[in-house]
N, C-alpha and C positions, 0 to 999 in steps of 0.2 A: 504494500500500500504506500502509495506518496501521498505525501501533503507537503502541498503549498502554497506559500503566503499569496496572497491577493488582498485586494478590495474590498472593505467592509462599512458596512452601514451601521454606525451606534443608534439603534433603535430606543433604548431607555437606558439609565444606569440609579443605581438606590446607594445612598450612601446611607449608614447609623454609628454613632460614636466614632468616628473618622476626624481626629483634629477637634476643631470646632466645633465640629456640622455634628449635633443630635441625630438630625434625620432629614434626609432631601433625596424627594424623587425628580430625576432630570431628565425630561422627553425634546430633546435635542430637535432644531430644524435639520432639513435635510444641507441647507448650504449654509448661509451664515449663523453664526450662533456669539453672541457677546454679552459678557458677564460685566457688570458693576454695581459700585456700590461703594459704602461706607468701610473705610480701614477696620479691618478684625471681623468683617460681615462672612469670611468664608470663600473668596475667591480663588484664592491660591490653594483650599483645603481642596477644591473639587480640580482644579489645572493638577495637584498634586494625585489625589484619588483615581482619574484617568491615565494619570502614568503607570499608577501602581497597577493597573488592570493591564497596560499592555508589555509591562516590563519584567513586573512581580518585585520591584525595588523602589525604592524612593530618591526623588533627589534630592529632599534636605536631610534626611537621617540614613544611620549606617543598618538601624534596627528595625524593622518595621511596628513592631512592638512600642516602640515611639509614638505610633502614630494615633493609636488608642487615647480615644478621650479622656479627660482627666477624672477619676474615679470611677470609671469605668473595666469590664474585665478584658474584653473584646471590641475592634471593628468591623464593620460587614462595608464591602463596595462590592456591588452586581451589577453586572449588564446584561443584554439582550442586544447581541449584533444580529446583521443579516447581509450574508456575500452581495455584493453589486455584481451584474453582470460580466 
């Protein structure tokens, strides 16, 4: 069996106790998509959370375990791609 990389479509993605973010579900446009807001609102938690989904590391900590909420036990980030043609 081969697989390979292509083309994907982020259909949805859930974050809970990630950083910041309590909880956000993100239903993404198919073309542009832009995040703003107030400093500490969580933007760089979700730029950082889709990394962690395509990489399985983060770019600001060494541990992912870091990236767990504060008093919290666990994070959860999910998604729902779907190959483009």
């Amino acid at each position: 069996m081969t697989i390979t990389a292509g083309r994907v479509f982020l259909e949805r993605f859930h974050l809970r106790n990630f950083r910041n973010v309590e909880a956000s579900l993100v239903e993404p446009a198919r073309r542009l998509n832009v995040f703003f807001g107030d400093n500490g609102q969580g933007k760089t938690s979700v730029i950082e959370a889709l990394y962690v989904l395509a990489t399985t590391r983060s770019f600001r900590c060494q541990k992912l375990g870091e990236t767990v909420r504060e008093g919290e036990t666990h994070a959860e980030v999910r998604a729902r791609v779907s190959a483009l043609g």
